[in-house]
C-alpha positions as CSV (number, residue, x, y, z in Angstrom):
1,X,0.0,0.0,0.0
2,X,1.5,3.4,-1.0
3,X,1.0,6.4,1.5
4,X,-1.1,9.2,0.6
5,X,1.2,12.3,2.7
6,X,-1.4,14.8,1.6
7,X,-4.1,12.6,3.0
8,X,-2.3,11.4,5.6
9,X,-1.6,15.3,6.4
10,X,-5.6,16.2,5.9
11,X,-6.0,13.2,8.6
12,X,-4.0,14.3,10.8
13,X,-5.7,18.1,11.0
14,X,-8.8,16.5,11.2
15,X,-8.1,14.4,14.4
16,X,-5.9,17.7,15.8
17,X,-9.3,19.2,16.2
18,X,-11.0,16.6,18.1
19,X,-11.1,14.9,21.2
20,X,-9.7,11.7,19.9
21,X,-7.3,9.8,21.4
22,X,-6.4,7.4,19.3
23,X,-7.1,5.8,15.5
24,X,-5.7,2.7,14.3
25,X,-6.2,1.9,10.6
26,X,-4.8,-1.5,9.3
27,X,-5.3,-3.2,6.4
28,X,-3.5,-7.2,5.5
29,X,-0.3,-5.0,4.6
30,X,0.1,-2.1,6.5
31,X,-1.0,-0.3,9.7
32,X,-1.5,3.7,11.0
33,X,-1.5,4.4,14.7
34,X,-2.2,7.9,15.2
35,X,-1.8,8.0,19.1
36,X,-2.2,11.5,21.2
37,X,1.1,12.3,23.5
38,X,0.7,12.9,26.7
39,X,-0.1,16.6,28.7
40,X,1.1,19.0,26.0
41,X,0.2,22.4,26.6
42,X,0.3,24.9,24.4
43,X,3.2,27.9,25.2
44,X,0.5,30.2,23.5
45,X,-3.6,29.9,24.0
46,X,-4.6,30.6,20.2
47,X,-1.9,27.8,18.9
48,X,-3.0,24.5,18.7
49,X,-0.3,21.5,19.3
50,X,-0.4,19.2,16.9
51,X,-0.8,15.5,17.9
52,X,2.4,13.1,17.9
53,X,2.2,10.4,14.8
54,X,3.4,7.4,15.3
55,X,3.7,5.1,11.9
56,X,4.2,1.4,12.6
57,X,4.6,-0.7,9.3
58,X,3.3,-4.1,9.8
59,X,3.5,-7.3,7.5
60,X,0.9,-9.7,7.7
61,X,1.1,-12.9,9.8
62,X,2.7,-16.0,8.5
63,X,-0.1,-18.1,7.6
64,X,-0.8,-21.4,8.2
65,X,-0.8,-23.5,5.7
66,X,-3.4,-26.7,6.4
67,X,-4.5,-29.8,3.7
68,X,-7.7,-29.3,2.6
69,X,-9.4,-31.6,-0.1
70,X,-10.3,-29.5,-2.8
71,X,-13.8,-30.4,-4.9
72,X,-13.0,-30.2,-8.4
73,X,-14.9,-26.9,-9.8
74,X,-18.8,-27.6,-11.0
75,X,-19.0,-26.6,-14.7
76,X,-20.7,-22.8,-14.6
77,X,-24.5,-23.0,-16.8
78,X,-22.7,-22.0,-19.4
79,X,-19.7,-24.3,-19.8
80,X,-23.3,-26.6,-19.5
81,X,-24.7,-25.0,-22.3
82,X,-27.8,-24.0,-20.4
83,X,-30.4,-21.2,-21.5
84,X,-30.4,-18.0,-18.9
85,X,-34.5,-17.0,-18.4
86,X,-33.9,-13.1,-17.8
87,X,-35.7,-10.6,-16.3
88,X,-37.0,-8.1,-18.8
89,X,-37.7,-5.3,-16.1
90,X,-36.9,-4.0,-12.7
91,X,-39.1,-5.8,-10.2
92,X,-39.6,-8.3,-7.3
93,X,-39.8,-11.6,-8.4
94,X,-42.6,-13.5,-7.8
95,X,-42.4,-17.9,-8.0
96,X,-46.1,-18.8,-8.1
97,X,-49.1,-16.6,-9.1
98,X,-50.3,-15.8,-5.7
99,X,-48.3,-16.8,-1.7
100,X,-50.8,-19.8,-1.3
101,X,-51.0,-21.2,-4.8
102,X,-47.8,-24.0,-6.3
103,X,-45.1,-22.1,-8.2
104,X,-44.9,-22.6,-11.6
105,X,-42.2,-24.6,-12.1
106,X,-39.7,-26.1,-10.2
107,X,-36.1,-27.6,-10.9
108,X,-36.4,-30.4,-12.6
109,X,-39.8,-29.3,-14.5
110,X,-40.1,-29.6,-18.5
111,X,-40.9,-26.3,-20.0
112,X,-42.7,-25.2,-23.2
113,X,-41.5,-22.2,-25.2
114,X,-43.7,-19.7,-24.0
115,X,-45.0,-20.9,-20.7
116,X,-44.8,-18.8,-17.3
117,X,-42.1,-19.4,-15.7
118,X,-42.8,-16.5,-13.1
119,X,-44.2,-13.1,-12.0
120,X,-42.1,-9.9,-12.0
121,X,-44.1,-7.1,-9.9
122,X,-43.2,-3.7,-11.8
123,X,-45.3,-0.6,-9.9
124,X,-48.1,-3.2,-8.8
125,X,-48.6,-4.8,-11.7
126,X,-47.9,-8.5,-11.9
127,X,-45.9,-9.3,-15.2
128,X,-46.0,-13.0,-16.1
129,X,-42.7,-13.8,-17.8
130,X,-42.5,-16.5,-20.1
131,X,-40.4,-19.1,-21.0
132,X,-38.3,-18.6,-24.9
133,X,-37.2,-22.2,-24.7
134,X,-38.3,-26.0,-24.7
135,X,-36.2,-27.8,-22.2
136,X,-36.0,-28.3,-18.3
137,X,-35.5,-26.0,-15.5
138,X,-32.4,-26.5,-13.9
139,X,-31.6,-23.7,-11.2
140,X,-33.6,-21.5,-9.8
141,X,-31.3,-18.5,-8.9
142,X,-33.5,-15.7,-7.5
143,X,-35.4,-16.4,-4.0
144,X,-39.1,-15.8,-3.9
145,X,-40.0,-11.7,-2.9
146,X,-36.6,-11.0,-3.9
147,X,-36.0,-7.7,-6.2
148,X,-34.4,-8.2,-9.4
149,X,-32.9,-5.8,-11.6
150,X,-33.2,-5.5,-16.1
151,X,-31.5,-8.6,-17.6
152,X,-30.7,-10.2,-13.9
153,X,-30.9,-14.3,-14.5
154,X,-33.8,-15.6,-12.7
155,X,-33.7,-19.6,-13.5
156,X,-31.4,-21.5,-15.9
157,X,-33.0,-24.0,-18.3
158,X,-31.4,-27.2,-20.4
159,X,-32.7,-26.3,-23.8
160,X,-34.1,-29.7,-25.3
């Protein structure tokens, strides 16, 4: 991390005109104690005495090293050559047509090319969005009542 003086000095004047004691800011490779010294008084009332800095570099920690198996990586939907289902608006999305009713579909479902798939709520009105391919759903990303922004993926589907 490279040091900032003319932040560092804007800092520094800041904290000069407070009560504060002390500030510590660390980050993984590098730390800033800014610590007040102790009974200073000022030779001259309108003159303020600035507060003592002390810098301590720091590295990080060795780290322990531990085995851990490592799962080989799932193939991402589209390594899989699934079909994102997008959301065509800003909204919250909705899985079944009302809270007490069945979603309409769920993983492992077969889906027609233009079937509902879901409900996107845009400034209360309930937008059915429809499927744009034959196949079966295969993830459901989005969590029921969540929002959802334009072009967010909602469900992936294994185009058949």
């Amino acid at each position: 991390m490279s040091i900032n003086f003319n932040e560092l000095r804007e800092l520094l004047g800041a904290i000069a005109q407070t009560d504060i004691e002390e500030v510590t800011l660390k980050t993984d490779t590098f730390e800033l104690k800014i610590r007040r010294g102790g009974n200073v008084t000022p030779s001259l009332p309108s003159i303020a005495t600035p507060a003592p800095v002390v810098v301590t570099p720091t590295t990080p920690p060795p780290s322990v090293i531990t085995a851990t198996p490592v799962e080989p990586p799932t193939p991402s939907p589209v390594e899989k050559k699934w079909v994102a289902i997008t959301s065509p608006m800003v909204g919250t999305f909705y899985r079944a047509p009302a809270p007490d009713e069945a979603a309409f579909v769920e993983v492992g479902d077969r889906i027609g090319n233009g079937q509902t798939v879901c409900i996107i709520e845009a400034m209360k009105l309930m937008n059915e969005i429809e499927a744009e391919v034959t196949g079966q759903i295969m993830e459901i990303v989005v969590a029921n009542g969540e929002p959802v922004e334009y072009g967010q993926t909602l469900m992936w589907a294994n185009p058949s």
